[in-house]
Every structure is written in structure tokens, then in C-alpha cells.
C-alpha positions, -999 to 999 in steps of 0.1 A, spaced: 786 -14 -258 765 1 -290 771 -33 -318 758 -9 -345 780 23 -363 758 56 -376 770 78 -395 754 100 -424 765 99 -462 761 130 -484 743 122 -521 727 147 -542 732 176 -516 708 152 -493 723 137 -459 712 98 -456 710 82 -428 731 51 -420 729 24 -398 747 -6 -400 760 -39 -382 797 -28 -361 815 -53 -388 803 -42 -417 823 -34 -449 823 -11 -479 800 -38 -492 773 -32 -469 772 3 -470 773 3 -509 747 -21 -512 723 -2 -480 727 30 -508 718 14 -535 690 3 -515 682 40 -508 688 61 -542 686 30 -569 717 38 -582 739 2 -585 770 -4 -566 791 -4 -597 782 34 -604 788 48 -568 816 65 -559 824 72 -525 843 104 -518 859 104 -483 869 69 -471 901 62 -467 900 24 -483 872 19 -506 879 -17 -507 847 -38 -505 860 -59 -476 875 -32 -460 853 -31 -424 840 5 -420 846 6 -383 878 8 -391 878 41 -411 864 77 -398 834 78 -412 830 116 -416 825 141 -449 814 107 -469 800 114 -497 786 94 -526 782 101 -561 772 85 -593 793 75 -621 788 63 -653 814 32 -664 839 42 -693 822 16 -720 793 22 -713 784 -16 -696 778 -21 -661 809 -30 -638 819 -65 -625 815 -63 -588 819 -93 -567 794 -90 -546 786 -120 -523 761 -142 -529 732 -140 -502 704 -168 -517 673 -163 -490 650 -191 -484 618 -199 -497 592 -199 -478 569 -231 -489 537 -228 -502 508 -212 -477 479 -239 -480 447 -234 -488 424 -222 -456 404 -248 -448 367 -251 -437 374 -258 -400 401 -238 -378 435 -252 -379 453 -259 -350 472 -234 -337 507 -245 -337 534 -248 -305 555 -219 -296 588 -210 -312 610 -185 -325 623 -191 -359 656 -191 -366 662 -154 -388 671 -160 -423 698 -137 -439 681 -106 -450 675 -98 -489 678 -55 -493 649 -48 -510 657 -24 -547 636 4 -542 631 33 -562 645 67 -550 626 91 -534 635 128 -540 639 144 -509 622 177 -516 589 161 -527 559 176 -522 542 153 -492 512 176 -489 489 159 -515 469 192 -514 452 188 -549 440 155 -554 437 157 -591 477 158 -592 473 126 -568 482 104 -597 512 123 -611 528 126 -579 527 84 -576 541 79 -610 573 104 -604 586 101 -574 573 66 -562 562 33 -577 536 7 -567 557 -21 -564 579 -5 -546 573 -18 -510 597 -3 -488 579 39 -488 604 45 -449 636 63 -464 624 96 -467 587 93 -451 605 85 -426 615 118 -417 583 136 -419 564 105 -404 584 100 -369 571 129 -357 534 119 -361 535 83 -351 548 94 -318 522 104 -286 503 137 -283 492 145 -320 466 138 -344 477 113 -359 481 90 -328 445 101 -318 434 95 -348 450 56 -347 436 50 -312 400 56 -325 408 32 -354 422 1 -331 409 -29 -341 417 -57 -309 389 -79 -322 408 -83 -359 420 -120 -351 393 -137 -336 368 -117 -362 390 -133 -390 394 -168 -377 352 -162 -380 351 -153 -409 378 -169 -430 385 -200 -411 420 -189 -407 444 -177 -377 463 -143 -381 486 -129 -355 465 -118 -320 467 -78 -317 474 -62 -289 441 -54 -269 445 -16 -265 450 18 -282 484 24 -309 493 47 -281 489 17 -252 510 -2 -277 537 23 -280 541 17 -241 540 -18 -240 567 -23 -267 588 0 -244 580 -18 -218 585 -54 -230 614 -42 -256 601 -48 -281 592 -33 -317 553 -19 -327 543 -39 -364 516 -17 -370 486 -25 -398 459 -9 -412 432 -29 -424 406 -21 -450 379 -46 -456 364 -34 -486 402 -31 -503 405 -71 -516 446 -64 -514 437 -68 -474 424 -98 -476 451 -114 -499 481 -99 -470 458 -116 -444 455 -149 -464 492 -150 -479 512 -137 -455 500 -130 -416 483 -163 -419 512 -182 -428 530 -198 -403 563 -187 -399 551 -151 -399 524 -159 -380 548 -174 -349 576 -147 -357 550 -118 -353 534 -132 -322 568 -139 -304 584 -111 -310 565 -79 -318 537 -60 -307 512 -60 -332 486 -37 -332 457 -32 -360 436 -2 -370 403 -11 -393 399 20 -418 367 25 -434 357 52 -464 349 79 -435 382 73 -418 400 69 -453 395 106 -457 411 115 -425 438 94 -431 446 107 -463 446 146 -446 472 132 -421 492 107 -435 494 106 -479 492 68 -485 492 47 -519 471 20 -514 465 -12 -491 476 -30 -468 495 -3 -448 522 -17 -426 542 3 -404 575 -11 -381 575 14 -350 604 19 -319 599 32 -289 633 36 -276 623 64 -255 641 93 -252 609 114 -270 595 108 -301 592 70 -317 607 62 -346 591 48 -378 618 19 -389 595 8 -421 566 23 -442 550 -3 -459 526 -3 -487 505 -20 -515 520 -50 -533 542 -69 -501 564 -99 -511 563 -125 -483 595 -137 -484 606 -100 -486 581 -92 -459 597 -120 -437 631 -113 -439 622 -73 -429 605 -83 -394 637 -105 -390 658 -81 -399 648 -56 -379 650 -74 -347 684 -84 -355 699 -50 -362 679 -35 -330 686 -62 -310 710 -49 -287 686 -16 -281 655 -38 -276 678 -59 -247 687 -29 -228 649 -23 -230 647 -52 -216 673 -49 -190 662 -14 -177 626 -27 -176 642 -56 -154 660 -35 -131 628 -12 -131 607 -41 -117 641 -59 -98 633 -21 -76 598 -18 -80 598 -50 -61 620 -41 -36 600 -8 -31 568 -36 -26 585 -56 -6 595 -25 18 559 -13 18 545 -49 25 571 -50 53 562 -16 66 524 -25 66 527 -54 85 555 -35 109 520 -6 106 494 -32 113 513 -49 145 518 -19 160 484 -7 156 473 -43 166 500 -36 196 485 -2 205 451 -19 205 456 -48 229 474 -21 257 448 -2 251 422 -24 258 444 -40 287 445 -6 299 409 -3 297 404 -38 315 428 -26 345 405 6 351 370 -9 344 381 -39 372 393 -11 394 366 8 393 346 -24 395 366 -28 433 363 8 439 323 7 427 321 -25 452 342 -10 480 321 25 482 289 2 477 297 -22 507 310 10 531 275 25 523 262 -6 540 267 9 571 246 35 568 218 3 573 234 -5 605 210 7 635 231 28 660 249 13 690 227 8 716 236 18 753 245 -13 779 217 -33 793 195 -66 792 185 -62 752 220 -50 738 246 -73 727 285 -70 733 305 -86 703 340 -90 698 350 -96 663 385 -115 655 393 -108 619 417 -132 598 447 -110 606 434 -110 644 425 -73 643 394 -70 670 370 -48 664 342 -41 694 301 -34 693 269 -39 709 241 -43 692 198 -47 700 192 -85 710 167 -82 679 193 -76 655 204 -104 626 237 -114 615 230 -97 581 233 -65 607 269 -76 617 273 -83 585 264 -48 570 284 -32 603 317 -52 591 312 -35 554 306 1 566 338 -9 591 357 -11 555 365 -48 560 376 -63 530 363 -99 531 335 -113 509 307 -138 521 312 -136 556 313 -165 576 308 -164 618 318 -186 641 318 -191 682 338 -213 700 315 -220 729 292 -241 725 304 -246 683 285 -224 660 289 -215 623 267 -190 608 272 -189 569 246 -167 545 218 -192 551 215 -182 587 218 -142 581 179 -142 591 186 -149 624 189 -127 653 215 -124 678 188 -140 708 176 -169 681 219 -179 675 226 -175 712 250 -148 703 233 -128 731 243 -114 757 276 -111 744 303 -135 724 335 -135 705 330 -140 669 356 -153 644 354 -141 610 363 -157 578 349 -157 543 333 -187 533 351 -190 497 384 -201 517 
């Protein structure tokens, strides 16, 4: 639910923005206009409310066709308005910088302080914003807008939002002014902490205060312009601002020198120095400029702004923060689905690679056996052929494990390696043969496979059992 009402208020055939708190009254909006067109709540008129009773809540009212106008009192002296009393506090004195850096103090968010409107002098709409002649530079400042008048936003604002957004030359020109050295240069050079920018482009900025919900407090700094150097000392170097900026906006800096003075002034028609600008990225297209400042700033003024402007955008900056929440809440769901697919990826791969090199063990042994099997079958071919009967051939009888016989003579002359070659080429599948005879008891292992059939008495003919010797 939106806490703030907008609505527009018709004065001197211009339309003016409004933007206020859901409770506020009559009060507020009179005293937000005399903010705007300098003309005191005791001269307005406002044309189109229903109750124009100072409490009276607005909210409670249509607040359509309201328009104000200015009126001067029948005597002649200013009205008696009851208007409540808002004192702001005072900030204490900002010490003098000392020779050594101070010690940078512990984190906190100060506690906002009821915000001061500012009394501005009013800006005619339908002022010329070009600056095209700059001998007419000085005329221009003394009609429509005074020095001391630090809050420039009500009708820059307009003509400015469009350039402090993304993709023009304004925003090109900012990012080639960023300045992310600006704290630790001035802590160098002055002794003295100011608020740390943000480390990247305006247009990096822009996206990190969407990101982060947050507002852009942007500053241009000019080192030759001594008013710099007194908003550094007196008021971005004193504490509360100091903590307050840090905590709670992005604040980026741009360092303008005479060169880049020149192309300022053809982009954006400035007063003087510092120049501080309040920036939202609400998204939704271009960013809004909340706050043109310029020249003479009032601290305590100055302080009660930044507050401000949290507190009345508050509830946009938390859904900021709320749809950057749920943005990473699913961002790190979509990580943790891609972590769990990768390791589901990398143990099916690792899955596929262990069958597929079991696969490859099963064939490489069986083509091991079948390499073995067609090696020992060709072993026969070493065999000599079977002799005919008579007094040099031998008659064997071999009794395998499974008491399978298999029949053969053989030349007296031959050795057991020849039986054992004959029992390979015979496709017997036993390894290290191992021969034996029952009469008289004889075992021929590998160590006798020298030997010939006369030399083991083998000869003239004999029953051999066969084993391997690995059993």
C-alpha cells in the first residue's frame, strides 16, 4: 500500500507537483506551496477543497481541479496563522580538522530529525533554461533565481530528469568526470574524512541505488572553487552527515575542472559551487532528480533534506529492496538448480566413464583370453607329426581333470615340452601343465620339459595324468 498521496495543484496557469505524507493536512500542503512559489500561507487561497481547514487531512478530500491563488489581506498586514511549531535541531559545532586523521567513528543510523521546508524563491516556469548568451548570464540569475537560494529542483526538475537518466550526454559526460578517489585524496590532503564514493561511473551508481534501494547523492567537486572546500570541511566532513550519507545513500562524485566547466555549462546551466544533486532510480525509465542543489548550503538545512528524503521515499526504496530480495531469493534458487544439475551432469558423465572403461576392461581381457587361446592352439603347429607304430614311437594316454582321454604316439626323442605344445594345439584349456604316472611315481612339472619321453621312462608307452601346477 502507497503511504504517500500525489496529486497536482494549479497556480499561475502552471501545474505543481505534489507529493506528500498519506496524513497530511491543509497545513502541509500550504506550507509545501509556499515552499514552491514564495508566496506565504496567509495569502493562499485554495480553490477546490472541500474543507480548507488547516487540520483537515487531505486524504480525506478529492484532491482534483485544486487550485491556488494569491491574495492580499484586507488591512493590509499579514494574517495570523497558527501554524505549528517545528524547532529543528542544532547540529553542534564541526571541530577544527586536525593534523593527524581522526578516527573513523562506529556505524549507526541517526535518528531523522523533523524536516525544516526550506523558503525559496519562485521560479517562473517559462524561463529561459538555454543560457545561450552568456553576457545575459547575470540578468537571468538576478530575476528568476537567487544565490542563497539553495533548493534550484522545483522547476529544473522538469527539464533535468530527463538528462540525469542513462543514454544521453549528460550521463556520458558525468561518467567521464567520476571521481572514486575523492575520499581518500581528501583525507591526504586535508587531514579529514568525507563520505567514501561509490567506486564506479554515475551510470554504475544509478544501478546500484536500484539495486540496493537506495537514493544517488550526487556532487560535483571543483578544486579551484574555495566554496568546495568549505561544503567538504563544514558539512560532508561532519559527523552526523558523514554517517547518514554513508549508511544510507549512494554517493557518487564528479571532479570538474575549467575544460569540463565549459561542457557542463552547454549541458546543464549551473550558478555556482558545490553542485549537489538527490537522484531515484525507481525504475520504470527515466530517474528522477528529487533535489538540485547549489552555492551557499546550510548544514542543518542540508541535513534535514537527506533525512527527509529517505523518509518520504521510504516505502518506494523498501519495495526496492523487497523486489531485489525476491530477485536474489530466485536467482538463488536458479543457482542452486544449476549447481544441482551440474553435479547430477558431472556423475553421470563420471557414470558413463567408469562403464565405459569397464566395458573396455571386459573386451581388452577377452581379447587378452582369445589372443592367448589362438596363441597356444598355434602351438600345435610345433608339434612333429604322429609317428607310425614301432620300437622309437611312443603310445600316450592322456587323463585330463574332467577324465576326458585323449590318445597319441609320439618319436621316443621327443620332450614333454612336445606333449605339452600337442595338449595346446588339442585346445586344452589348462595353464602350466603338470604330468604325472602312476607306475613307478613320476611328476614332471616345467623344470623337466627338457626331457625326452626315453630319459622320463615315458617310453614305450604310459598313461599320463594331467593337472596344472597352480592347483
Amino acid at each position: 500500500m502507497d503511504e504517500n498521496i500525489s496529486f497536482d495543484v494549479l497556480f499561475d496557469n502552471n501545474s505543481l507537483p505534489i507529493t506528500l505524507p498519506l496524513h497530511a493536512t491543509v497545513f502541509d500542503l500550504k506550507s509545501q506551496l509556499e515552499m514552491y512559489t514564495n508566496v506565504p500561507i496567509h495569502k493562499q487561497m485554495l480553490l477546490g477543497l472541500l474543507d480548507n481547514k488547516n487540520e483537515t487531512e487531505l486524504a480525506a478530500m478529492e484532491l482534483k481541479n485544486i487550485e491556488m491563488v494569491e491574495v492580499a489581506d484586507a488591512t493590509g498586514e499579514p494574517a495570523v496563522v497558527e501554524e505549528p511549531h517545528i524547532q529543528p535541531q542544532v547540529l553542534p559545532p564541526h571541530p577544527q580538522p586536525q593534523p593527524q586523521p581522526p578516527h573513523i567513528p562506529q556505524h549507526f543510523i541517526p535518528h531523522p530529525r523533523p524536516f525544516v521546508p526550506p523558503q525559496p524563491e519562485y521560479i517562473d516556469a517559462d524561463q529561459d533554461m538555454d543560457y545561450e548568451d552568456e553576457n545575459n548570464d547575470d540578468q537571468n540569475n538576478d530575476d528568476n533565481i537567487q544565490d542563497n537560494d539553495i533548493y534550484r529542483q522545483h522547476q529544473f526538475a522538469e527539464n533535468y530528469n530527463a538528462r540525469f537518466g542513462t543514454g544521453n550526454s549528460l550521463t556520458e559526460f558525468l561518467d567521464s568526470v567520476s571521481y572514486p578517489s575523492f575520499a581518500s585524496d581528501y583525507l591526504e590532503m586535508a587531514h579529514m574524512l568525507v563520505p567514501t564514493p561509490f567506486q564506479g561511473s554515475y551510470k554504475d551508481a544509478l544501478t546500484e541505488a536500484r539495486r540496493t534501494g537506495r537514493l544517488v547523492l550526487a556532487y560535483l567537486h571543483s578544486p579551484q572553487n574555495p566554496n568546495a572546500d568549505n561544503f567538504c570541511m563544514d558539512i560532508l566532513a561532519s559527523e552526523e552527515i558523514f554517517e547518514f550519507i554513508n549508511t544510507n545513500y549512494v554517493f557518487w562524485v564528479g571532479t570538474i575542472n575549467p575544460t569540463d566547466e565549459k561542457r557542463l555549462l552547454q549541458l546543464v546551466p549551473f550558478e555556482g559551487y558545490p553542485i549537489v544533486g538527490i537522484v531515484a532510480n525507481f525504475g520504470g525509465g527515466t530517474p528522477e532528480l528529487l533535489h538540485l542543489l547549489q552555492a551557499n548550503i546550510v548544514r542543518d538545512q542540508f541535513y534535514n533534506l537527506l533525512v527527509n528524503e529517505i523518509t518520504v521515499n521510504e516505502v518506494k526504496l523498501q519495495r526496492l529492496r523487497q523486489e531485489q530480495e525476491e530477485t536474489d531469493a530466485q536467482r538463488r534458487i536458479v543457482d542452486e538448480q544449476n549447481r544441482e544439475y551440474q553435479e547430477s551432469l558431472r556423475a553421470d558423465i563420471e557414470k558413463a566413464r567408469k562403464e565405459e572403461e569397464e566395458k573396455k576392461r571386459v573386451l581388452a581381457e577377452a581379447k587378452a583370453v582369445e589372443n592367448k587361446k589362438s596363441e597356444k592352439l598355434s602351438h600345435g603347429k610345433l608339434v612333429p607329426p604322429e609317428p607310425p607304430k614301432g620300437p622309437e614311437s611312443t603310445h600316450i594316454i592322456f587323463k585330463l581333470p574332467d577324465d576326458t582321454k585323449i590318445e597319441r604316439r609320439f618319436n621316443s626323442t621327443d620332450t614333454i615340452q612336445t606333449l605339452a605344445y600337442f595338449l595346446d594345439g588339442s585346445g586344452v584349456e589348462l595353464e602350466n601343465y603338470q604330468f604325472s604316472m602312476t607306475f613307478p611315481r613320476k611328476v614332471f612339472g616345467k623344470q623337466q620339459y627338457n626331457l625326452t619321453l626315453k630319459e622320463t621312462d615315458i617310453h614305450p608307452q604310459c598313461l599320463l595324468n594331467v593337472r596344472s601346477e597352480d592347483d
